[in-house]
N, CA, C and O atoms as a DFTB+ gen file, in Angstrom:
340 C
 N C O
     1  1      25.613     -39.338      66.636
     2  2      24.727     -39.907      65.637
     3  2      24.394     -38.835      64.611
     4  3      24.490     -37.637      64.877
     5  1      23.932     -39.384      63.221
     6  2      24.517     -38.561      62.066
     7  2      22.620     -38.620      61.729
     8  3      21.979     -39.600      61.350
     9  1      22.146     -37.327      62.007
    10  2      20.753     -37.946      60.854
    11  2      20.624     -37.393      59.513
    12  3      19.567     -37.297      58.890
    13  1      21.519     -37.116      59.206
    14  2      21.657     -37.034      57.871
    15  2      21.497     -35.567      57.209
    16  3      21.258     -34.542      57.847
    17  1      21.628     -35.637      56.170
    18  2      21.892     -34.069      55.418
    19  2      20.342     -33.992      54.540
    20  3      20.046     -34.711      53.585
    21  1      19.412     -32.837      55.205
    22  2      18.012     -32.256      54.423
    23  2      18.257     -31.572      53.465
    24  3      19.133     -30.708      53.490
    25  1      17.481     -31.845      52.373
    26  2      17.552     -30.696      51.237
    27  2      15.864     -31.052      50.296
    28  3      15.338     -32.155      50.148
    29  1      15.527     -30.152      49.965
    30  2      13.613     -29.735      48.791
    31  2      14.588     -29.895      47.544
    32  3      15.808     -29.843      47.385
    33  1      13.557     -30.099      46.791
    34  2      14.057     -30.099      44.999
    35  2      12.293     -29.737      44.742
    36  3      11.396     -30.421      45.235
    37  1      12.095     -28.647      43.960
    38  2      10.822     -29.046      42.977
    39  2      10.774     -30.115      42.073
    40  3      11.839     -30.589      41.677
    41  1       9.565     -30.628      41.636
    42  2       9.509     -31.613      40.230
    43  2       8.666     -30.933      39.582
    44  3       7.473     -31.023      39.875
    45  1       8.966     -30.358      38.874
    46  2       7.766     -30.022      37.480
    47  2       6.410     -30.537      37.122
    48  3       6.479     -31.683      36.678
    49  1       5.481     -30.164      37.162
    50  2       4.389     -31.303      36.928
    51  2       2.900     -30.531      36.231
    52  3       2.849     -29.315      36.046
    53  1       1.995     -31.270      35.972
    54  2       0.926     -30.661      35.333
    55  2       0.164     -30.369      36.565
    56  3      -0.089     -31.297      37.334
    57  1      -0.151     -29.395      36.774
    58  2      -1.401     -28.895      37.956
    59  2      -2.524     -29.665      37.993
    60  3      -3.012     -29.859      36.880
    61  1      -3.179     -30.245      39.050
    62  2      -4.323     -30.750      39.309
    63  2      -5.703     -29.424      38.951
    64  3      -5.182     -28.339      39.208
    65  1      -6.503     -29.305      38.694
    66  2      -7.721     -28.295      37.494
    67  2      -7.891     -27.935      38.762
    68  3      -7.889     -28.626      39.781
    69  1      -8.076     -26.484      38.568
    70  2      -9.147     -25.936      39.497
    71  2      -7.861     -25.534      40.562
    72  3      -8.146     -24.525      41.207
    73  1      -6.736     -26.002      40.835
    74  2      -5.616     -25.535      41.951
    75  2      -4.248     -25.437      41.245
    76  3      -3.192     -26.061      41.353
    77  1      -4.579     -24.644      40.655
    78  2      -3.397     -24.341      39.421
    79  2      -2.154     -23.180      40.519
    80  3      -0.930     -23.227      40.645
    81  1      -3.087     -22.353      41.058
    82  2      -2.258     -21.371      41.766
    83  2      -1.353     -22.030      42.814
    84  3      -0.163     -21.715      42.806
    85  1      -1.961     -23.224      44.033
    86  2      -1.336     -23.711      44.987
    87  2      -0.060     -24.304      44.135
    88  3       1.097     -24.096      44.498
    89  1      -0.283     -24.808      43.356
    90  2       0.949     -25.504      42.488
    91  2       2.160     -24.999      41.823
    92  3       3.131     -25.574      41.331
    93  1       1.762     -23.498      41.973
    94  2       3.052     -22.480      40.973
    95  2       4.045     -22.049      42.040
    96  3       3.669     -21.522      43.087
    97  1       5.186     -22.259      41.786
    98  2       6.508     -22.039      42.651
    99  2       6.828     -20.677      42.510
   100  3       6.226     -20.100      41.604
   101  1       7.662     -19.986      43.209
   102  2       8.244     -18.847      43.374
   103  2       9.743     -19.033      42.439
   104  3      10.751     -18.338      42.565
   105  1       9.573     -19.987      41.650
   106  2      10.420     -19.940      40.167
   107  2       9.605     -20.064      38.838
   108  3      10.055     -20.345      37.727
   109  1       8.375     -19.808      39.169
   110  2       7.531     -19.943      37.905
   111  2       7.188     -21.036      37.497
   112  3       6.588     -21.009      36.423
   113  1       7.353     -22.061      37.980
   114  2       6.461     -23.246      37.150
   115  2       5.838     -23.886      38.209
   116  3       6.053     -23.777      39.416
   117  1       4.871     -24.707      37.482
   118  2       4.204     -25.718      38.480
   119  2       5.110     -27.034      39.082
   120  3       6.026     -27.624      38.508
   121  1       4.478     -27.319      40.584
   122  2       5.585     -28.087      40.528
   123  2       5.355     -28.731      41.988
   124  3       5.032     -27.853      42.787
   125  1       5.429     -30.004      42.558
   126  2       5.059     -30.439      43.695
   127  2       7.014     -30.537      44.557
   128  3       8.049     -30.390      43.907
   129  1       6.954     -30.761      45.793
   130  2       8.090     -29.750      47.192
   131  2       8.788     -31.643      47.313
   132  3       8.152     -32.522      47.894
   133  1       9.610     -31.789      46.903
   134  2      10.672     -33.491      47.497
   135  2      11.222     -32.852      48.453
   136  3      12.025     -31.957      48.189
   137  1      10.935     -33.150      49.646
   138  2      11.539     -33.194      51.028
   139  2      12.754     -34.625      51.035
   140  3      12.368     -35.785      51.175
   141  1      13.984     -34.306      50.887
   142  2      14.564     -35.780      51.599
   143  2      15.954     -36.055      52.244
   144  3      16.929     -35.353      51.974
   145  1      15.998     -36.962      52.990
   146  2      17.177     -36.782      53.951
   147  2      18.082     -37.862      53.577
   148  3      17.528     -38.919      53.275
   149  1      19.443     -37.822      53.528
   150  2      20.381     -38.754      52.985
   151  2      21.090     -39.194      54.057
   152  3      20.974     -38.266      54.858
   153  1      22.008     -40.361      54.761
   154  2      22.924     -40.902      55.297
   155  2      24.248     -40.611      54.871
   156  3      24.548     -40.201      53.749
   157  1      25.049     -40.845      55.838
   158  2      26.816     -40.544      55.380
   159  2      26.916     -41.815      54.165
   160  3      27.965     -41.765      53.522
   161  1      25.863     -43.049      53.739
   162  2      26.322     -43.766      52.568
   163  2      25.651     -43.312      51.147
   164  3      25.785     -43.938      50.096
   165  1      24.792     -41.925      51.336
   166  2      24.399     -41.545      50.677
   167  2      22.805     -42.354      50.123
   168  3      22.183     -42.262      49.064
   169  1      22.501     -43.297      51.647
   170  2      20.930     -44.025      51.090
   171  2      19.980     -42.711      51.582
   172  3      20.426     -41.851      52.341
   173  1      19.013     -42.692      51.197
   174  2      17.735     -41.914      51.515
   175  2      17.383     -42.781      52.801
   176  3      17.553     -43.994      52.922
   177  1      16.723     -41.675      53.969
   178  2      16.413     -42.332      54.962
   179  2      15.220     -41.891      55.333
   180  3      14.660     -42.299      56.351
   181  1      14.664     -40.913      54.444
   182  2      13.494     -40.341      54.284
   183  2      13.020     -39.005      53.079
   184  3      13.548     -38.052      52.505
   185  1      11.782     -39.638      53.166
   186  2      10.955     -38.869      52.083
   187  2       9.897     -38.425      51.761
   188  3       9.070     -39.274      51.430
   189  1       9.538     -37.222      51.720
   190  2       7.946     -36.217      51.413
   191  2       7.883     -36.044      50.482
   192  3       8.679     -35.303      49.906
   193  1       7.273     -36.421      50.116
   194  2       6.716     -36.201      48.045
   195  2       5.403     -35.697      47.888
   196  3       4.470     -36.474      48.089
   197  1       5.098     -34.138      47.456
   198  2       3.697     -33.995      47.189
   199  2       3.221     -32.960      47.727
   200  3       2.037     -32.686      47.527
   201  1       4.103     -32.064      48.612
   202  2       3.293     -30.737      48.888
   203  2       3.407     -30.044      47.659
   204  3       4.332     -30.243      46.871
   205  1       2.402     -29.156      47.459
   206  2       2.170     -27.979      46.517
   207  2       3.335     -27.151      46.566
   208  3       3.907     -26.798      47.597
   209  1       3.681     -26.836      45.286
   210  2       4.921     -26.039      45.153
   211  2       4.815     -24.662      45.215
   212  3       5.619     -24.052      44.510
   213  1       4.041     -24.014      45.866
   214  2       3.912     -22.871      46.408
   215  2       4.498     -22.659      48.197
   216  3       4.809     -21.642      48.818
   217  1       4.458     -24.121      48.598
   218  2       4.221     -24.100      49.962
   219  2       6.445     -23.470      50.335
   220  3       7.517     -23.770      49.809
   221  1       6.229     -23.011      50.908
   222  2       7.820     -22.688      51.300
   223  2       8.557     -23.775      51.980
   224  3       7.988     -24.629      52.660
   225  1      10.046     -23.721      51.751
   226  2      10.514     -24.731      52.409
   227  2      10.600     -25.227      54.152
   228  3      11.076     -26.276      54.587
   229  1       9.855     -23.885      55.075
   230  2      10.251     -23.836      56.028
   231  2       9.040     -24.718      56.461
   232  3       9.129     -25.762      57.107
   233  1       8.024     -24.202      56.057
   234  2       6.351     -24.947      56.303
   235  2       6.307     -26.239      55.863
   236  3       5.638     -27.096      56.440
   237  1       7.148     -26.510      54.616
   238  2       7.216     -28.744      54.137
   239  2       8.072     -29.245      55.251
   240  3       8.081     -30.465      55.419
   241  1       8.809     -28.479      56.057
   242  2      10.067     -28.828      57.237
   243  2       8.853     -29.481      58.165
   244  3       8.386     -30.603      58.360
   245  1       8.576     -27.921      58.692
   246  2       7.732     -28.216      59.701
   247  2       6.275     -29.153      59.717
   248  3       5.592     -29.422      60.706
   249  1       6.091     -29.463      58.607
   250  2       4.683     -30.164      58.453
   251  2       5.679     -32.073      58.528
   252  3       5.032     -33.119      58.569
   253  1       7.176     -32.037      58.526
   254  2       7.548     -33.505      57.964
   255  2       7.994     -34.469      59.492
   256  3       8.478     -33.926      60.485
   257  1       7.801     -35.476      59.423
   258  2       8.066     -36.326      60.193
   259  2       9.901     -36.213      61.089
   260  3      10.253     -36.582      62.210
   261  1      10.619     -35.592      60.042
   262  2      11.528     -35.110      60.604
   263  2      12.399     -34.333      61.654
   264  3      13.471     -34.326      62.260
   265  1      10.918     -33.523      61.408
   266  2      11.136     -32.330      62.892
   267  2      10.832     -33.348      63.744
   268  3      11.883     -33.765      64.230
   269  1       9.925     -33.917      64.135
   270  2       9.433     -34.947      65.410
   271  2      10.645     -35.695      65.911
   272  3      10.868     -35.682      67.121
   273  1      11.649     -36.510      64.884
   274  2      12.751     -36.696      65.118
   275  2      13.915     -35.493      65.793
   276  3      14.310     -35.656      66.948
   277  1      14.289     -34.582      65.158
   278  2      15.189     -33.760      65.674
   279  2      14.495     -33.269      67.333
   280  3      15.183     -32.697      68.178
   281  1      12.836     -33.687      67.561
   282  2      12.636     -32.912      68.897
   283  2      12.432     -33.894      69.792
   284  3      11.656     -33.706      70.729
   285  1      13.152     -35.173      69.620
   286  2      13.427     -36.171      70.463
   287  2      14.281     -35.923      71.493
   288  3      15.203     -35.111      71.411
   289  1      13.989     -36.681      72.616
   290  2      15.041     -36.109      73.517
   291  2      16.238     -36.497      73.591
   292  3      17.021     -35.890      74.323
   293  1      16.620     -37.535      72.890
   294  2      17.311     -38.440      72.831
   295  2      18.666     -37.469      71.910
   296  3      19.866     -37.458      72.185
   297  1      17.971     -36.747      70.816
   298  2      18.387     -36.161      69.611
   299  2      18.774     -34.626      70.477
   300  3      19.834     -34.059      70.742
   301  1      17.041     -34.262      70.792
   302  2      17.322     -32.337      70.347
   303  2      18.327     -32.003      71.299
   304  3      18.659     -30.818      71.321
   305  1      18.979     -32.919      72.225
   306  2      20.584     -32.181      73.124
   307  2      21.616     -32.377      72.277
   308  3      22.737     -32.320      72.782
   309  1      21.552     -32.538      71.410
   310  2      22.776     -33.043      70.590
   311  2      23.078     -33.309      69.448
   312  3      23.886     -34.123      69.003
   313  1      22.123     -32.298      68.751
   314  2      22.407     -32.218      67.001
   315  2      22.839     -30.605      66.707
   316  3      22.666     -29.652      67.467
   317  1      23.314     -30.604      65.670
   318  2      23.934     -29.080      64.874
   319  2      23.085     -28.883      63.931
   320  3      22.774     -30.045      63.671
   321  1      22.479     -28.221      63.223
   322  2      22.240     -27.991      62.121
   323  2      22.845     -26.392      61.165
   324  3      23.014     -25.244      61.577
   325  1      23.029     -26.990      59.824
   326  2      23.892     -26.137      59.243
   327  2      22.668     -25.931      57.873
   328  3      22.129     -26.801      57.189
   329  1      22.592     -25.135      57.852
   330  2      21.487     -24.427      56.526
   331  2      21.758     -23.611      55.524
   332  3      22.179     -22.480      55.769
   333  1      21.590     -23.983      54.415
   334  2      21.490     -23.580      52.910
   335  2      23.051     -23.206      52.774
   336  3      23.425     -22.126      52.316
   337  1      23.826     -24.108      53.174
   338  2      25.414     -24.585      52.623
   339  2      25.380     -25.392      51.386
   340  3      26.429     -25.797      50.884
């Protein structure tokens, strides 16, 4: 079973006042964290929209509904994962 291929994108965006800093990326702009996972037909099978773009990609992983999946038992004997290919 295939759960699909993870990948973050920033989106650019105007900072909410007052949390201007949580919002600035480690590429310089403001910008909220798209968590999302695709199928071999290329549908989205999931999606996080909205952490602060400061937050790193490892911490939007671990905060997403996703990990809970991969630590299924059903799953965690029997998945690969391949990173930043």
């Amino acid at each position: 079973m295939c759960i699909g291929c993870i990948d973050g994108t920033h989106i650019s965006i105007e900072p909410p006042t007052g949390a201007e800093t949580d919002y600035f990326n480690y590429k310089k702009f403001h910008s909220v964290i798209v968590l999302a996972v695709v199928d071999a037909s290329l549908k989205f099978t999931y999606i996080n929209i909205g952490a602060p773009g400061r937050c790193n990609d490892s911490y939007v992983y671990s905060q997403s509904r996703v990990l809970d999946v991969m630590k299924n038992p059903i799953y965690a004997q029997n998945y690969l994962t391949i990173q930043n290919t």
